[in-house]
C-alpha positions as CSV (number, residue, x, y, z in Angstrom):
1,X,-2.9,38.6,22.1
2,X,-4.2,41.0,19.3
3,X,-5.1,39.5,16.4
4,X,-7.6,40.6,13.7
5,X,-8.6,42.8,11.3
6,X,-7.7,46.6,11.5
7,X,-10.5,49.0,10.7
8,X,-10.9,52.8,10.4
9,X,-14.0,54.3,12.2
10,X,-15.4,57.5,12.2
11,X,-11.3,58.7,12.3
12,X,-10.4,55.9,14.9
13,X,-8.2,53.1,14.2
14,X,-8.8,50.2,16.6
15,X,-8.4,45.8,15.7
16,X,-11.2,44.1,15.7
17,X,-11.4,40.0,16.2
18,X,-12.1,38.4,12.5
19,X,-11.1,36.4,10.5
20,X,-6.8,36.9,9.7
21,X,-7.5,35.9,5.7
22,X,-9.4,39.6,5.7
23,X,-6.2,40.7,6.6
24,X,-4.7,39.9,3.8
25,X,-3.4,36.6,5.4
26,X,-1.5,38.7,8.4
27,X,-2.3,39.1,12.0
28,X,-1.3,41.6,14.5
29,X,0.0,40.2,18.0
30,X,1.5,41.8,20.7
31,X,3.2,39.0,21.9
32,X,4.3,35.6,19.8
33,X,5.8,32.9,21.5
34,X,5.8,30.1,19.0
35,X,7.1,32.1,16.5
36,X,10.2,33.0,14.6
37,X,11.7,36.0,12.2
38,X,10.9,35.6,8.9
39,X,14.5,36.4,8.1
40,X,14.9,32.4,8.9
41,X,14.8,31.2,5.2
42,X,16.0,28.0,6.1
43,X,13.3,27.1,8.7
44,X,10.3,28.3,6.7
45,X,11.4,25.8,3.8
46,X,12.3,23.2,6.2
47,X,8.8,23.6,7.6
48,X,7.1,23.4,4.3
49,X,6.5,27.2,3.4
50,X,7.0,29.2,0.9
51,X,9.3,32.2,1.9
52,X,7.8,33.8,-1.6
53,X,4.5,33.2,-0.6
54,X,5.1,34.5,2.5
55,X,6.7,37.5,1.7
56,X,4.1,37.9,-0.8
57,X,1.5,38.1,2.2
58,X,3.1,40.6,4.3
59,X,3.7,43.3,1.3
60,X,0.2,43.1,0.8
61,X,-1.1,43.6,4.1
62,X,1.8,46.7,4.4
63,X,-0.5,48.0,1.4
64,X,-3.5,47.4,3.0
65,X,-2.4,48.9,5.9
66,X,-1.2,52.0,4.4
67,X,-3.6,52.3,1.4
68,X,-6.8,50.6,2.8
69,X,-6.6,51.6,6.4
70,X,-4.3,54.5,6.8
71,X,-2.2,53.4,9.5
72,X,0.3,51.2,9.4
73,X,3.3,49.6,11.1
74,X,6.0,52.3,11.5
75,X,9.3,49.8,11.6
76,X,9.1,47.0,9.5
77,X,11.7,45.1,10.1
78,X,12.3,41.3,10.2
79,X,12.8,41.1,13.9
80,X,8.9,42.4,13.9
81,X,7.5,40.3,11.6
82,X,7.5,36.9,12.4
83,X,5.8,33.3,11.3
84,X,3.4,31.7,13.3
85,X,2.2,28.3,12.2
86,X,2.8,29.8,8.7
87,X,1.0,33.2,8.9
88,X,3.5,36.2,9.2
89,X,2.9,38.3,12.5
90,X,3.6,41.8,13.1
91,X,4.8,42.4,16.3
92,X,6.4,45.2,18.3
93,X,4.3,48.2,17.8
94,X,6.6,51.2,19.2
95,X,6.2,53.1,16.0
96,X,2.5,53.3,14.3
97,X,2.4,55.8,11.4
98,X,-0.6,57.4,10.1
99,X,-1.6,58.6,6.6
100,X,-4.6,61.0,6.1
101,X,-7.0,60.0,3.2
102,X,-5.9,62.8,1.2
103,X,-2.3,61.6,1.4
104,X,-3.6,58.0,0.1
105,X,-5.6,59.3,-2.5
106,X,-2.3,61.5,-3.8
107,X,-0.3,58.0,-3.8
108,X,-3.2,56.0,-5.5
109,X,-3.2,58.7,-8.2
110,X,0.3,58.8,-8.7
111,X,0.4,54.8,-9.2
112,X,-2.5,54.5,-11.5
113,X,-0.7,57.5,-13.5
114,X,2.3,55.3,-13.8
115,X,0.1,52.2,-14.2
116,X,-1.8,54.3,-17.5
117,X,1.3,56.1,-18.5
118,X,-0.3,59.5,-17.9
119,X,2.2,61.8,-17.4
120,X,-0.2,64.5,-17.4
121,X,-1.5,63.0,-13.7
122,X,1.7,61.8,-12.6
123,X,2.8,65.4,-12.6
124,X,-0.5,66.5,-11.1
125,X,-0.2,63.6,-8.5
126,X,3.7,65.2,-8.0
127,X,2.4,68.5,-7.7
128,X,-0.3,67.5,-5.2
129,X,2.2,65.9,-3.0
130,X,3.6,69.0,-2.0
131,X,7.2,68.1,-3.8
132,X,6.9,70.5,-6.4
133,X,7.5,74.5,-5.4
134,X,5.6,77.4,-6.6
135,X,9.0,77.8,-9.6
136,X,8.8,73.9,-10.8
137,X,8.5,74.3,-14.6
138,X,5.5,72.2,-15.1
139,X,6.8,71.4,-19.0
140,X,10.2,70.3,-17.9
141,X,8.8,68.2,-14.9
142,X,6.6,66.6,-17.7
143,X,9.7,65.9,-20.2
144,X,11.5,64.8,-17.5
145,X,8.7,62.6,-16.0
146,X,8.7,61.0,-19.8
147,X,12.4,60.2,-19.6
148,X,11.8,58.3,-16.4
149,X,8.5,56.4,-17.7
150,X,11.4,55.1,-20.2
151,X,13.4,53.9,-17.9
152,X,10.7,52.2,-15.6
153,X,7.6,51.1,-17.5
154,X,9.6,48.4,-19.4
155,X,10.1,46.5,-16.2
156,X,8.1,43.0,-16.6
157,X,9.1,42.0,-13.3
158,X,8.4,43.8,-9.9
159,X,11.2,42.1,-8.2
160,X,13.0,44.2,-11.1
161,X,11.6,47.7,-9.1
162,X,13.8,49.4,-7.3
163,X,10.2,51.3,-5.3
164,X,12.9,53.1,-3.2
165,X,14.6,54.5,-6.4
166,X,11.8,55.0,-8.1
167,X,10.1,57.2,-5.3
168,X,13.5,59.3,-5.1
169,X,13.6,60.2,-8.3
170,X,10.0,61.3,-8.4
171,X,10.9,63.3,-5.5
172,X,13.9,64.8,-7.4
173,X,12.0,65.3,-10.5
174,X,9.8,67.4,-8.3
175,X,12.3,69.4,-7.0
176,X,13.9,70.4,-10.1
């Protein structure tokens, strides 16, 4: 059984045994017997968890895992995530995707612009993820980068964010 904290060395991504709570409260197994999918609501309550909590957990280790460590679980589904004496596992890992530094440090920029309202490095961060062509009008892609800060930063809640959405219509914005 795998289990442990995943770390990036000298380009290499290997798990190394720790403690899980430096995982973000996650753990990686290859195997879980006496677990069960998280998509058992139910269960988790019955048992005396939080399903919030949980899910909580596991959305911050899939940021860690992108953002921190640069490779991360490439199907995340609830049949490979699972809760073992009340710690999500990841199981299953068919599909590993990787993201290069430069990649993580385009995505960090582009939340902190929309964090700051900076539409000046939201369109920079755009630009740098290679969304934008040579033609992109850099002044429209800012007025229309405004119109969709209106529509988004007034969101108090992040169970109100549609991420998916959002990240489309950055895309789109891109390729205007």
């Amino acid at each position: 059984v795998l289990q442990g904290k995943l770390h990036r060395r000298r380009g290499e991504d290997h798990l190394s045994d720790g403690d899980r709570r430096a995982d973000h409260g996650a753990a990686f197994h290859d195997d879980v017997r006496d677990g069960y999918s998280i998509s058992k609501r139910d269960r988790l309550i019955e048992e005396g968890y939080d399903p919030e909590q949980i899910g909580s957990v596991i959305l911050d280790n899939y940021i860690h895992q992108v953002l921190d460590v640069g490779t991360f679980h490439g199907d995340p589904h609830q049949g490979n995530i699972m809760v073992s004496h009340g710690k999500p596992v990841w199981i299953d890992f068919g599909m590993i995707g990787r993201i290069t530094d430069q990649d993580v440090n385009i995505i960090q920029s582009l939340i902190m612009s929309l964090i700051e309202r900076d539409l000046d490095a939201l369109v920079n961060a755009i630009m740098s993820m290679g969304a934008a062509s040579p033609k992109t009008d850099r002044s429209k892609l800012i007025q229309d980068a405004d119109v969709m800060f209106d529509k988004y930063m007034n969101v108090t809640n992040l169970e109100e964010l549609d991420l998916a959405a959002l990240l489309t219509e950055i895309t789109d914005l891109a390729s205007k």
